[in-house]
C-alpha atoms as a printed R data frame, in Angstrom:
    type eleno elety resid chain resno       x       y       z
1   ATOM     1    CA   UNK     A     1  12.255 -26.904   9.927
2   ATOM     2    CA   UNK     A     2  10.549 -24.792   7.053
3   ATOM     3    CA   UNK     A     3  12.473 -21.275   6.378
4   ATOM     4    CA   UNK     A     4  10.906 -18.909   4.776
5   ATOM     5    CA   UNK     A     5  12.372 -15.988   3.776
6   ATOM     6    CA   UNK     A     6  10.332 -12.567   2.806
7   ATOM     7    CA   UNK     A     7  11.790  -9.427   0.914
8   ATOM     8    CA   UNK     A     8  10.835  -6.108   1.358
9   ATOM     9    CA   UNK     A     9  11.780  -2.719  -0.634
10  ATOM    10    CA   UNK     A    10  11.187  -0.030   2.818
11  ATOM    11    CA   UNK     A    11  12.344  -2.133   6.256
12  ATOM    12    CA   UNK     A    12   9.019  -0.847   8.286
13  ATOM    13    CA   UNK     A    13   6.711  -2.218   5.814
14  ATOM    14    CA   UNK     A    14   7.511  -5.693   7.549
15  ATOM    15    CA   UNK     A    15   5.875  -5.005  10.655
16  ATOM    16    CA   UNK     A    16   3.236  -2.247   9.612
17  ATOM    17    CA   UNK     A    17   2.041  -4.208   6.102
18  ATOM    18    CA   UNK     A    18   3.143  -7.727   6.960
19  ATOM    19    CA   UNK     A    19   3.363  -8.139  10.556
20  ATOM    20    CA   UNK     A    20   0.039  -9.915  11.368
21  ATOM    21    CA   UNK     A    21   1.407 -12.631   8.798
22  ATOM    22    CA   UNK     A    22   4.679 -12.907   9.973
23  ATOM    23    CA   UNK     A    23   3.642 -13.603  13.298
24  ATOM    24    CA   UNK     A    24   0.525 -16.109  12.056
25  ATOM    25    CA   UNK     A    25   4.269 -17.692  10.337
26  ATOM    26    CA   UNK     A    26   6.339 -17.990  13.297
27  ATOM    27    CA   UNK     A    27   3.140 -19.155  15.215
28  ATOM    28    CA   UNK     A    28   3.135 -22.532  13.112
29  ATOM    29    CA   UNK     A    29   6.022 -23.191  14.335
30  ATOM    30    CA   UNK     A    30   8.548 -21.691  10.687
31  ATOM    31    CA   UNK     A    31  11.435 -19.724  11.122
32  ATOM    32    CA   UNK     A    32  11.201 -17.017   9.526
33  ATOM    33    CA   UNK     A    33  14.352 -14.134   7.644
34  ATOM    34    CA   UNK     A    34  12.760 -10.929   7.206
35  ATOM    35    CA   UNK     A    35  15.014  -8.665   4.473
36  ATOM    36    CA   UNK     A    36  15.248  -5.147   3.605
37  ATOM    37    CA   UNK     A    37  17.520  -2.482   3.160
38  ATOM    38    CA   UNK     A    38  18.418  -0.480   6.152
39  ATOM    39    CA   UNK     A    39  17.249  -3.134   8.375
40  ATOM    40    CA   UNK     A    40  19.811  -2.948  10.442
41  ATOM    41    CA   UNK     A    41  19.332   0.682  10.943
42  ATOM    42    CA   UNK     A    42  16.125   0.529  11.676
43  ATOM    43    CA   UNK     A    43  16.220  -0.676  15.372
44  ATOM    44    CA   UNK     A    44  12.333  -0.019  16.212
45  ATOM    45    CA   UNK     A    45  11.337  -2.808  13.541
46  ATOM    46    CA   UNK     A    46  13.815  -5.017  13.802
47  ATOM    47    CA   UNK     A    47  13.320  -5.089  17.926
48  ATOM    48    CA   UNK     A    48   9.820  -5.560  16.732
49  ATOM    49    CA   UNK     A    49  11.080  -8.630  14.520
50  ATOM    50    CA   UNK     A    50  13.486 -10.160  16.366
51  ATOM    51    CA   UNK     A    51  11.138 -10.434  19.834
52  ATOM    52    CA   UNK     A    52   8.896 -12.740  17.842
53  ATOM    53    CA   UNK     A    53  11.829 -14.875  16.909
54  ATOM    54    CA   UNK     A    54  12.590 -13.620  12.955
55  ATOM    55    CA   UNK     A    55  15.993 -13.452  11.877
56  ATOM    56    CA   UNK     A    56  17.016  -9.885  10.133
57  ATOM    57    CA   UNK     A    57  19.229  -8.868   7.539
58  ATOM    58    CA   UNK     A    58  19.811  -5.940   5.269
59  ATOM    59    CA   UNK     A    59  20.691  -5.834   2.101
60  ATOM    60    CA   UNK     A    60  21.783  -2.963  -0.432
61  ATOM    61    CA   UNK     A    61  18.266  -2.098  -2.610
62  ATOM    62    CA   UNK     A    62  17.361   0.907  -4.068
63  ATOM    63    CA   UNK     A    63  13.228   1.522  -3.685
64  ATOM    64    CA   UNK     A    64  13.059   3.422  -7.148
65  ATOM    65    CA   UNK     A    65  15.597   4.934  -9.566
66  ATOM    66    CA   UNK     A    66  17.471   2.901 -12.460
67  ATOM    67    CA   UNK     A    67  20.623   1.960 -11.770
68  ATOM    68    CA   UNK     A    68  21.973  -1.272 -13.087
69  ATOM    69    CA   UNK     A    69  25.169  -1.548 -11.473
70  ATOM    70    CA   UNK     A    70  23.220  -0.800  -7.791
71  ATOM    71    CA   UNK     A    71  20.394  -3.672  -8.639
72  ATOM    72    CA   UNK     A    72  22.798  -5.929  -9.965
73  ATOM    73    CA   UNK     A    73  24.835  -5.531  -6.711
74  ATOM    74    CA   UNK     A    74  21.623  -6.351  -5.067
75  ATOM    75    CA   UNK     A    75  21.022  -9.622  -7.341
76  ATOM    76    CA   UNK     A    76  23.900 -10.702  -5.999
77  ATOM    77    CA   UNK     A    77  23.707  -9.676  -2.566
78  ATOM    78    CA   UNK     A    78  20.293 -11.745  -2.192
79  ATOM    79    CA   UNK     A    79  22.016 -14.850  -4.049
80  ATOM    80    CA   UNK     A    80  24.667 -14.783  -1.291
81  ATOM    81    CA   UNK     A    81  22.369 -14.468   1.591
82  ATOM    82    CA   UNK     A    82  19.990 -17.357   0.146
83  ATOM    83    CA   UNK     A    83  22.598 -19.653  -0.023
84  ATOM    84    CA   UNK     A    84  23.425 -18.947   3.414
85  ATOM    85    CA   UNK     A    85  19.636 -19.113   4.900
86  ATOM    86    CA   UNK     A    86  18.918 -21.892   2.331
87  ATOM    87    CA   UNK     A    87  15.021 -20.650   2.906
88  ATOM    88    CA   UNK     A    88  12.291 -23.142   1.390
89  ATOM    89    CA   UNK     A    89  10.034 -20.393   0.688
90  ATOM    90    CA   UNK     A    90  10.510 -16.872  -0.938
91  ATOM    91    CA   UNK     A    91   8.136 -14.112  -0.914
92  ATOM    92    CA   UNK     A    92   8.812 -11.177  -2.376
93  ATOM    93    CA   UNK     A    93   6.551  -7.989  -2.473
94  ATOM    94    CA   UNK     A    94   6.651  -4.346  -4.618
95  ATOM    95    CA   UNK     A    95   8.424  -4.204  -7.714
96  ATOM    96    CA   UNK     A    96  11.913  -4.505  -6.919
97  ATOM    97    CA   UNK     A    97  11.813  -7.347  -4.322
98  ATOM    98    CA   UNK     A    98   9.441  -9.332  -6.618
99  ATOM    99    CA   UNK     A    99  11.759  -8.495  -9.796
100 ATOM   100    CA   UNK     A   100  15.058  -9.008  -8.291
101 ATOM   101    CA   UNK     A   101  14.248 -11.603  -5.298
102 ATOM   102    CA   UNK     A   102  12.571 -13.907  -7.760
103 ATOM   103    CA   UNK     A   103  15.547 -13.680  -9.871
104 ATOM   104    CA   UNK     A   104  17.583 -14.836  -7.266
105 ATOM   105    CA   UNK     A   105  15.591 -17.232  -5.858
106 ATOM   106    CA   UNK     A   106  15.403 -19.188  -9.234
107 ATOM   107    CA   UNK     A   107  18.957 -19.033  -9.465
108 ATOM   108    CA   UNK     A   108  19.325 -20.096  -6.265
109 ATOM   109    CA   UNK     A   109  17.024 -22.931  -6.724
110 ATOM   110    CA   UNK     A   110  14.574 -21.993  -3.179
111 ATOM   111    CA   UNK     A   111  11.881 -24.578  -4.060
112 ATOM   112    CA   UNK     A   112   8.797 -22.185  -3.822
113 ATOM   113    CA   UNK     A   113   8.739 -18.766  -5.092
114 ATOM   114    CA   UNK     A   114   5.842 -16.166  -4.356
115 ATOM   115    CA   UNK     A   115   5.678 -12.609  -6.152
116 ATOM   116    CA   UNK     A   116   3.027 -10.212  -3.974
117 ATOM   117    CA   UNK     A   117   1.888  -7.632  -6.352
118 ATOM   118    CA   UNK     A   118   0.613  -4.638  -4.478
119 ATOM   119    CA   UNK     A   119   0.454  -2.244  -7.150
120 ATOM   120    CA   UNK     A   120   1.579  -0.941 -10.230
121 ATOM   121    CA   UNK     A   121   2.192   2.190  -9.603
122 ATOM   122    CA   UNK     A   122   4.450   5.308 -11.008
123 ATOM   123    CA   UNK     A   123   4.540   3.098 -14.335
124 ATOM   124    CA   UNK     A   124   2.060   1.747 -15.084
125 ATOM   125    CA   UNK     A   125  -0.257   4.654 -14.320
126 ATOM   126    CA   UNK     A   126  -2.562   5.622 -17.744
127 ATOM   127    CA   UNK     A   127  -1.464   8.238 -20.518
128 ATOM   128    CA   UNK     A   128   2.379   7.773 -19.452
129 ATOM   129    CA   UNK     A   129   4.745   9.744 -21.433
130 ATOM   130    CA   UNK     A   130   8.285  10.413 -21.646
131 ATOM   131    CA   UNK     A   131  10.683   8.629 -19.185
132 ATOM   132    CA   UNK     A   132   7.913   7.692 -17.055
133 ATOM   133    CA   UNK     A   133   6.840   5.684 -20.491
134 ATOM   134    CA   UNK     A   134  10.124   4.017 -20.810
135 ATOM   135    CA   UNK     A   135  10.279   3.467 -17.188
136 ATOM   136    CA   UNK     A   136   6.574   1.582 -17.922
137 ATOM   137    CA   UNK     A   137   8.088  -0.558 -20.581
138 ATOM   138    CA   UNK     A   138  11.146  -1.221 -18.639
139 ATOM   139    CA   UNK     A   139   9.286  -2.677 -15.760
140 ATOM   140    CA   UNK     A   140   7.314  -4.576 -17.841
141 ATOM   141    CA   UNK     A   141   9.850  -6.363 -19.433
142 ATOM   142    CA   UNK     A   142  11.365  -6.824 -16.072
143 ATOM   143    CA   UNK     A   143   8.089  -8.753 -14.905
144 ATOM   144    CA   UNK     A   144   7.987 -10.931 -17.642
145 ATOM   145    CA   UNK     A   145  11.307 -12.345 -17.197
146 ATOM   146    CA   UNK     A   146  10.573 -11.925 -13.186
147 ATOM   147    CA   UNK     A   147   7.148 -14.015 -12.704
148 ATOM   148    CA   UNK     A   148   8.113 -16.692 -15.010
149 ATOM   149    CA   UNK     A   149  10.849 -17.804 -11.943
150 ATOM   150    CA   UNK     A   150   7.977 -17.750  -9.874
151 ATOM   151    CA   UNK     A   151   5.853 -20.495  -8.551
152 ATOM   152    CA   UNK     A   152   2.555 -18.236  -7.309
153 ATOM   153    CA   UNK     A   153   1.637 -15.052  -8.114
154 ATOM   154    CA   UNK     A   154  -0.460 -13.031  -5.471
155 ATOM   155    CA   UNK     A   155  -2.348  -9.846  -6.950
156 ATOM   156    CA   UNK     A   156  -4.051  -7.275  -4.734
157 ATOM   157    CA   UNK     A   157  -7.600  -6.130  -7.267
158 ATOM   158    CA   UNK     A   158  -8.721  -7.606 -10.279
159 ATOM   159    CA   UNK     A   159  -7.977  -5.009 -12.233
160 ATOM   160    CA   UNK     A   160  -4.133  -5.314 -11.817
161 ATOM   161    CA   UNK     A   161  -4.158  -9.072 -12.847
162 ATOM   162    CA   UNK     A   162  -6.413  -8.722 -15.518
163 ATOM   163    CA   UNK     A   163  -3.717  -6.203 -17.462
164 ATOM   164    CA   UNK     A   164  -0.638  -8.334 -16.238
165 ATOM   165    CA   UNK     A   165  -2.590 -10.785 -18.272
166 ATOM   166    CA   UNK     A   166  -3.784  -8.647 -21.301
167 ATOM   167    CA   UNK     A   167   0.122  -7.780 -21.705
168 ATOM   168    CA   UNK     A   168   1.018 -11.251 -21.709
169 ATOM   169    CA   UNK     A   169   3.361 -11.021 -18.387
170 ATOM   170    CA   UNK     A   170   1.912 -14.015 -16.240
171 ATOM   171    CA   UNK     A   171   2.833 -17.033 -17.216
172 ATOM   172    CA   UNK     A   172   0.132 -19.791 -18.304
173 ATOM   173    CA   UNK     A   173   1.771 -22.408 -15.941
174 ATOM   174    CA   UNK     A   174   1.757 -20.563 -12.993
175 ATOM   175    CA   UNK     A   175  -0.982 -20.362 -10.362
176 ATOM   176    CA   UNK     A   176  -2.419 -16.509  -9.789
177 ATOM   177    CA   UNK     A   177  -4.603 -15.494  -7.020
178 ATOM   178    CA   UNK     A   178  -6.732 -12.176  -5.810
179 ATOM   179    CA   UNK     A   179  -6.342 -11.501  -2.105
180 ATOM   180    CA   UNK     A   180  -8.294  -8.410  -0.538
181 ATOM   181    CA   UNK     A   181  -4.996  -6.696  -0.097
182 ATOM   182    CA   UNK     A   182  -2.901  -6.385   2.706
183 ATOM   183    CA   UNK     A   183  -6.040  -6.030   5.288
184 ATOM   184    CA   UNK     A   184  -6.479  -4.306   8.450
185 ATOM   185    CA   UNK     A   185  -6.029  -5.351  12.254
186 ATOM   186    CA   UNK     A   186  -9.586  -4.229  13.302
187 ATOM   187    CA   UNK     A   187  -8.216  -4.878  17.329
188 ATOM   188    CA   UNK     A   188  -5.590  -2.119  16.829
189 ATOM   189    CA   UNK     A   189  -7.415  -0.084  14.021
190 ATOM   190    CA   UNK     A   190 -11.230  -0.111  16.508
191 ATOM   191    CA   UNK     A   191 -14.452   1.816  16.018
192 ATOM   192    CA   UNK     A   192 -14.336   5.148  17.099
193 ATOM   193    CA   UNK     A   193 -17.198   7.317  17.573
194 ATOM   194    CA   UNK     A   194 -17.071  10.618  15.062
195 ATOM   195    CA   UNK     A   195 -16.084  13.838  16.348
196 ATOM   196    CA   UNK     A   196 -17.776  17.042  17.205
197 ATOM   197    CA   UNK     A   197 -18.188  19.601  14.504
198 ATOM   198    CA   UNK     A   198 -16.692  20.668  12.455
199 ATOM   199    CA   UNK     A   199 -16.380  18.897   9.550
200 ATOM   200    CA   UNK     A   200 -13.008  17.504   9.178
201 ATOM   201    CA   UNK     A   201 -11.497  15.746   6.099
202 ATOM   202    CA   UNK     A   202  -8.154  13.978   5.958
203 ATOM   203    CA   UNK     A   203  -6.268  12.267   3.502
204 ATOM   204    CA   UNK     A   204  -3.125  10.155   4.744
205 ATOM   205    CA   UNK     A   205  -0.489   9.519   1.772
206 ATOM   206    CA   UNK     A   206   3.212   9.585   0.616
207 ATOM   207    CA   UNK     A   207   4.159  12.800  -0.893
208 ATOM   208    CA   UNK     A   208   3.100  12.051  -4.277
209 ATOM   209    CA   UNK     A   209   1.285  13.504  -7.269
210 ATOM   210    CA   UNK     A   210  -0.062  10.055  -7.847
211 ATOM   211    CA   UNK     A   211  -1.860   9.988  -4.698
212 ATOM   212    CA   UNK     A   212  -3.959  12.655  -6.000
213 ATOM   213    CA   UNK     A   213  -2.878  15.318  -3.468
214 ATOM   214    CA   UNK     A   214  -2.591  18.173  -5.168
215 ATOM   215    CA   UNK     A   215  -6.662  17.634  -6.541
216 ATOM   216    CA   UNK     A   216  -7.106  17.250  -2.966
217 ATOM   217    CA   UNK     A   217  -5.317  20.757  -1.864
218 ATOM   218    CA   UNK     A   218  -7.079  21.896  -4.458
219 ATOM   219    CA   UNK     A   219 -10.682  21.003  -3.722
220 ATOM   220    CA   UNK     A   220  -9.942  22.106  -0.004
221 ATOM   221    CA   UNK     A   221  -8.885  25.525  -0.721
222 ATOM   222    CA   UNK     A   222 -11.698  25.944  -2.856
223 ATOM   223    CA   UNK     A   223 -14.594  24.753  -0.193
224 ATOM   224    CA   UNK     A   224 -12.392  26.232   2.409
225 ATOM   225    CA   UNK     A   225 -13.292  29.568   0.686
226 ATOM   226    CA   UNK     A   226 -16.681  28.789   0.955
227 ATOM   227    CA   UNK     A   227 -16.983  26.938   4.173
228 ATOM   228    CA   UNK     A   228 -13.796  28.335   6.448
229 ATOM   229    CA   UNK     A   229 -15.649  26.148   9.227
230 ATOM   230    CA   UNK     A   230 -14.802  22.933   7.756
231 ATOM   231    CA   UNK     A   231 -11.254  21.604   8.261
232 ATOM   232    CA   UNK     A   232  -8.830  19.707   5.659
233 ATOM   233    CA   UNK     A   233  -6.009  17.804   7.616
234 ATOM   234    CA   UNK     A   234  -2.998  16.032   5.404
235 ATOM   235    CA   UNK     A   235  -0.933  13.115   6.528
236 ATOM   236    CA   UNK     A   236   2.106  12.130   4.919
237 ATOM   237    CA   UNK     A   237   6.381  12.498   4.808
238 ATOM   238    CA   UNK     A   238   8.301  12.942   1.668
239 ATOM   239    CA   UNK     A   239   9.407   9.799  -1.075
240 ATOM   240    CA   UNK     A   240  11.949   9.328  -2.968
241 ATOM   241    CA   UNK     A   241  10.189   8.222  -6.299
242 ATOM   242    CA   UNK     A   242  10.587  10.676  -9.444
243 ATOM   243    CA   UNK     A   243   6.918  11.306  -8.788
244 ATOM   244    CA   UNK     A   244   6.991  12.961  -5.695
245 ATOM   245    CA   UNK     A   245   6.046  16.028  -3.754
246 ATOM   246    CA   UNK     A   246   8.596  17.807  -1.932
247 ATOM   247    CA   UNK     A   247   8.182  19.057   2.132
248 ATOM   248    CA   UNK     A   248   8.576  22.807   0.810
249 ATOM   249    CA   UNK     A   249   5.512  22.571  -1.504
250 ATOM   250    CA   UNK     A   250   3.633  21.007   1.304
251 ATOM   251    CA   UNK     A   251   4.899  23.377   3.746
252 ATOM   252    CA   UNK     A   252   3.865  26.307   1.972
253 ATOM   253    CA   UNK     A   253  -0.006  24.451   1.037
254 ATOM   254    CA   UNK     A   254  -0.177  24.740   5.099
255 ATOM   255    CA   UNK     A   255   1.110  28.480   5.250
256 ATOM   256    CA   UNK     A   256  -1.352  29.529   2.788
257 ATOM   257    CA   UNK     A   257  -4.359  28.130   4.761
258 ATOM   258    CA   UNK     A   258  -7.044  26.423   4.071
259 ATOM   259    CA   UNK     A   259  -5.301  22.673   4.866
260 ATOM   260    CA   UNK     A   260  -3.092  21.493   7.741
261 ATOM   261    CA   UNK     A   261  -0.150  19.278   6.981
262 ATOM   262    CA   UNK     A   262   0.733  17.088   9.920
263 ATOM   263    CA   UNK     A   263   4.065  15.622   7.917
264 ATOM   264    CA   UNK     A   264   4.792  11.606   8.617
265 ATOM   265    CA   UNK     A   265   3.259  10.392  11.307
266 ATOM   266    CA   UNK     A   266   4.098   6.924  12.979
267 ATOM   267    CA   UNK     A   267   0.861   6.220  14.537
268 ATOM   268    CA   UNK     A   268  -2.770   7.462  12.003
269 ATOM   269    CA   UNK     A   269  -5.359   6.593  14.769
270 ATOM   270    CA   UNK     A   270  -5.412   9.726  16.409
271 ATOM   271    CA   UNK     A   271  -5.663  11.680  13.281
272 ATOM   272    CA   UNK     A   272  -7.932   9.183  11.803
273 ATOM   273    CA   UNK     A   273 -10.355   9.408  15.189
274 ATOM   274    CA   UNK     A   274 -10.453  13.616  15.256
275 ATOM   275    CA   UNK     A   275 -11.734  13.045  11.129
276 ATOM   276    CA   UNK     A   276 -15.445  13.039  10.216
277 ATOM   277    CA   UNK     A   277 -14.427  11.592   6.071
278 ATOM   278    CA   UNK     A   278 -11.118  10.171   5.035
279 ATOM   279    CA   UNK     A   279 -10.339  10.748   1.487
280 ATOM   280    CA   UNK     A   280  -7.766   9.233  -1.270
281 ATOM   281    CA   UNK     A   281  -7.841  10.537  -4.956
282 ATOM   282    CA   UNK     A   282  -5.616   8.300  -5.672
283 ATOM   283    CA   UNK     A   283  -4.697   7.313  -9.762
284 ATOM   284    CA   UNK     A   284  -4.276   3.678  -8.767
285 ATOM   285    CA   UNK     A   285  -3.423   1.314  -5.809
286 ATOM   286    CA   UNK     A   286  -3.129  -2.387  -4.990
287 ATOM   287    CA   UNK     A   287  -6.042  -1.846  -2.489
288 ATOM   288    CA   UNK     A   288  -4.556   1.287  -0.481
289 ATOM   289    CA   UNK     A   289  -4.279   0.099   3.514
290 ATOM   290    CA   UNK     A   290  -4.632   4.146   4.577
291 ATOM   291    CA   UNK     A   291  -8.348   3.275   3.672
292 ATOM   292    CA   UNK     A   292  -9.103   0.265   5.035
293 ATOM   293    CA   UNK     A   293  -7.821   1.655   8.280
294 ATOM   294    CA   UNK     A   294  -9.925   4.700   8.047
295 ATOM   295    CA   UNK     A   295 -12.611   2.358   7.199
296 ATOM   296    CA   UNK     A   296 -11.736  -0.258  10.427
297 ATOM   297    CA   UNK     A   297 -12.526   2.792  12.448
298 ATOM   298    CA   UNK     A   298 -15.351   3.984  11.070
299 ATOM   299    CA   UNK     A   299 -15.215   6.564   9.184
300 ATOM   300    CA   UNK     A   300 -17.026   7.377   5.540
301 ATOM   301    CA   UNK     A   301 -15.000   7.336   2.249
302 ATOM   302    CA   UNK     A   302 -14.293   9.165  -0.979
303 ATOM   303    CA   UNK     A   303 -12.007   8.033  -3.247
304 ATOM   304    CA   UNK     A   304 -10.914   7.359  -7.158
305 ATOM   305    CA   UNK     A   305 -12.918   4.852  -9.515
306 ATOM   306    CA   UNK     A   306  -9.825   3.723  -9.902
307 ATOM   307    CA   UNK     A   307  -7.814   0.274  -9.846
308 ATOM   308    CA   UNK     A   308  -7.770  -0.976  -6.099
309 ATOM   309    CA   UNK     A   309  -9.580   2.324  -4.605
310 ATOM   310    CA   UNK     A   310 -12.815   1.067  -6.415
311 ATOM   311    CA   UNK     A   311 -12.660  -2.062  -4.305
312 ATOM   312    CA   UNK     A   312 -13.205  -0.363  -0.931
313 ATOM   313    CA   UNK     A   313 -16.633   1.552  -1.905
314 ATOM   314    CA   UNK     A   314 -19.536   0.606  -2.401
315 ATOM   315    CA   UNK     A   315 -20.561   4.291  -4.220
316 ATOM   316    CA   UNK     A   316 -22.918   5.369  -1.549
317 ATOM   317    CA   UNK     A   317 -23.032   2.847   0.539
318 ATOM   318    CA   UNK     A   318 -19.720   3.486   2.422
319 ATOM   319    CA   UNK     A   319 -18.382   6.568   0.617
320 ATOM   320    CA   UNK     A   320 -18.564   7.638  -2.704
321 ATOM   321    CA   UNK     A   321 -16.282   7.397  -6.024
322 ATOM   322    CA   UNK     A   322 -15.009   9.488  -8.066
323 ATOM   323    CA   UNK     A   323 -13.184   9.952 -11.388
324 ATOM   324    CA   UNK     A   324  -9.339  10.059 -11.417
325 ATOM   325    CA   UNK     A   325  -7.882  13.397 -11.691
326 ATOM   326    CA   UNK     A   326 -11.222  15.601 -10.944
327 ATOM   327    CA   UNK     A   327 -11.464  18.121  -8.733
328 ATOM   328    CA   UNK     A   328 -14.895  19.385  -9.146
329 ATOM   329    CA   UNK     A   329 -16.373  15.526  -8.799
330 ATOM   330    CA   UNK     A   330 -14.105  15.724  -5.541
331 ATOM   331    CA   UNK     A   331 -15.474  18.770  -4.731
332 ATOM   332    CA   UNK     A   332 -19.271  17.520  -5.013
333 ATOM   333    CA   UNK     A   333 -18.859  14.205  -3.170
334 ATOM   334    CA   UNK     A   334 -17.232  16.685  -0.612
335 ATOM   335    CA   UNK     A   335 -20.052  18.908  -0.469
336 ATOM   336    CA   UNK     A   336 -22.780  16.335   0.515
337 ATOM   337    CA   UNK     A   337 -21.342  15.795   3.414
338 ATOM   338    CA   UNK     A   338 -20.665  19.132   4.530
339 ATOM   339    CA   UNK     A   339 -24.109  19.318   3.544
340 ATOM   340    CA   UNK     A   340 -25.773  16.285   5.186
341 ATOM   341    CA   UNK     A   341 -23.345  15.504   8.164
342 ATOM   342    CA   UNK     A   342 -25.220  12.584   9.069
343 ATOM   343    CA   UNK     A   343 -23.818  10.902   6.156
344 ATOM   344    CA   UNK     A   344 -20.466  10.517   7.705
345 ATOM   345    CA   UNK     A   345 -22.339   8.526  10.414
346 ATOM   346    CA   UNK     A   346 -24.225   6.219   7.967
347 ATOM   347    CA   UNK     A   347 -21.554   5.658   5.426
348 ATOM   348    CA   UNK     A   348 -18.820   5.137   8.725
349 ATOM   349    CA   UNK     A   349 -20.672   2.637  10.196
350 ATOM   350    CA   UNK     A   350 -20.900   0.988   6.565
351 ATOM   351    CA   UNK     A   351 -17.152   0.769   5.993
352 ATOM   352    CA   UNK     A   352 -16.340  -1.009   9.648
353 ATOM   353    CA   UNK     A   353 -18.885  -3.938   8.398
354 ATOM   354    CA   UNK     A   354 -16.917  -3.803   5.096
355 ATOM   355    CA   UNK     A   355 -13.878  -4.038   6.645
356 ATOM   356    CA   UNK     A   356 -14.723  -6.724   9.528
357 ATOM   357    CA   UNK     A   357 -16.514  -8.775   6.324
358 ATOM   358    CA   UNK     A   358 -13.592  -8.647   3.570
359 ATOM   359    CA   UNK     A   359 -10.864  -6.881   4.590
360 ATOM   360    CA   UNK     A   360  -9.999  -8.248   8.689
361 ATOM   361    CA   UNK     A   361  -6.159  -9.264   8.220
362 ATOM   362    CA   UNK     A   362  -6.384 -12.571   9.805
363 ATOM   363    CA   UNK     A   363  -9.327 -13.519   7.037
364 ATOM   364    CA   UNK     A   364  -6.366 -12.196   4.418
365 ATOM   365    CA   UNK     A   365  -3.958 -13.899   5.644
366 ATOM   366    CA   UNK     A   366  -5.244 -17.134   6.270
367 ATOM   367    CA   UNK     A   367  -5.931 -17.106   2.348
368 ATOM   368    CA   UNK     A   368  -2.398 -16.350   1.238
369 ATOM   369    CA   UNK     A   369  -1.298 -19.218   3.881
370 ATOM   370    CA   UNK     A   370  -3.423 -21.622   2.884
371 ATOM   371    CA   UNK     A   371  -2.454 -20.905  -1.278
372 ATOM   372    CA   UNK     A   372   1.558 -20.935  -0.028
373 ATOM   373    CA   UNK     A   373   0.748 -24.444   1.562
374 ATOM   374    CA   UNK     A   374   1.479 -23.203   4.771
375 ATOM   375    CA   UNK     A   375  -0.505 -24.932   7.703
């Protein structure tokens, strides 16, 4: 029987981001070895896994830092566990599990290697300076030697594979294809009706500066000033990565007024149902899932111009784009709906036909099946 094992950086990404595929895996009949470190801590996900048959492990990664002795620990770690499992397939997905899983895998010799690139993130994001510009060149480096152990490469918006391949990191011989990123479960993520007035706007994010959350605070406070009716709600728990925002300088957005900070939350659909606009400044993304839930349930969008965020607008059909770093274009697309509520109603019912025509998971996933040979 086929084994396939996939590696993940953050152990509830396997059920909330890859889930739908693992089961559509262990449905044709593959067993499957889900990886990640803290796994074994994690006892909602892996009851989650292991009722549907996967096999867990954990392994010792670290999501972000540099450390060679730590990733080199994990190099070796994921050889050992390889040659137990012996898996015919390896998919790998965010930087270190693609960088170091792929290594592995070649060494290994697992016959088919897949590299999921879901974004490029903290370094690859424009006008980088200082460490986070050596950090930039380090990973790229990294992914050179990485993809050319790899036997399909699987990239989440144009954008991302078209400067993989203007810096020369994807290797001619190897096959690369676009997927419309993760995708959404639009049974679990359903059309809800907007709310009553007022006007509420939400972004849901990971505490960082990348995410364009501090443009965000700062549009709210300013309309909030003008417009105390109108509501700004924030969604999100702290990260470890050097660019992130700490729970004290959220806490104390949320004291000052203007914006509520909800912290992490497990389950988005209530907080997503009670919001008339979703919003993501975002500087880049692979295609950011926050929005194509908002958008499975309806609701208008305003986000970045931006690598992957440009993907999931069509500028005033569904929401509206703006440029990266702005906050008085985020203000103005902001405006026009405070100003024209009936917008929110258009534009949502816009992004649930997007999402049921490009971005429903089991369309997504029957695409990255069908390229891995999987039947």
């Amino acid at each position: 029987m086929t084994k396939i094992l996939i590696l993940a950086s953050f152990a509830p990404s396997l059920r909330n981001f890859r889930g739908a595929l693992i089961e559509e895996m262990c449905g044709r009949g593959y067993t499957v070895h889900a990886v990640a470190p803290g796994l074994d801590l994690d006892q909602p996900t892996k009851d989650w896994l292991e009722s549907r048959g996967v096999h867990c492990h954990a392994v010792p990664l670290l999501r972000s830092g540099l450390n060679p002795i730590a990733d080199l620990r994990t190099v070796y770690a994921l050889m050992g566990l390889m040659r137990r499992i012996c898996p015919d397939l390896f998919i790998g997905y965010t930087v270190k599990p693609v960088v170091w899983g792929l290594i592995a895998a070649r060494i290994v010799n697992v016959r088919n290697r897949v590299a999921l690139i879901t974004g490029l993130g903290y370094a690859f994001t424009s006008g980088a300076s200082g460490v986070r510009r050596i950090v930039g060149r380090l990973a790229r480096s990294l992914y050179w030697i990485a993809l050319r152990q790899s036997t399909l490469v699987f990239f989440q918006n144009p954008d991302d594979r078209n400067e993989f391949n203007s810096l020369g990191l994807l290797p001619s011989r190897v096959p690369v294809r676009l997927v419309a990123g993760s995708g959404v479960d639009l049974d679990h993520f359903v059309l809800q009706p907007l709310p009553a007035p007022p006007m509420r706007f939400l972004l849901v994010a990971r505490l960082l500066g990348d995410k364009g959350i501090r443009e965000y605070v700062a549009a709210a406070r300013y309309l909030h000033a003008l417009r105390p009716d109108v509501e700004f709600h924030l969604v999100g728990g702290s990260d470890s990565n050097p660019n992130g925002i700490s729970e004290e300088e959220a806490t104390e957005w949320s004291k000052s007024g203007g914006l509520v900070w909800h912290g992490h939350l497990s389950d988005v659909r209530d907080v997503l149902a009670q919001a008339h606009v979703f919003v993501l400044p975002s500087y880049r993304e692979g295609t950011p899932r926050s929005v194509l839930e908002a958008m499975a349930m309806g609701r208008a969008i305003v986000t970045t111009d931006a690598p992957g965020c440009r993907e999931t607008v069509i500028d005033g059909e569904n929401g509206f784009l703006v440029p990266v770093k702005s906050v008085d274009a985020l203000v103005d697309a902001m405006t026009r709906f405070i100003e024209d509520p009936d917008l929110a109603v258009r534009m949502g019912k816009r992004s649930r036909e997007i999402a049921e025509e490009k971005y429903d998971v089991h369309k997504v996933n029957a695409v990255m099946l069908k390229e891995m040979g999987i039947q």
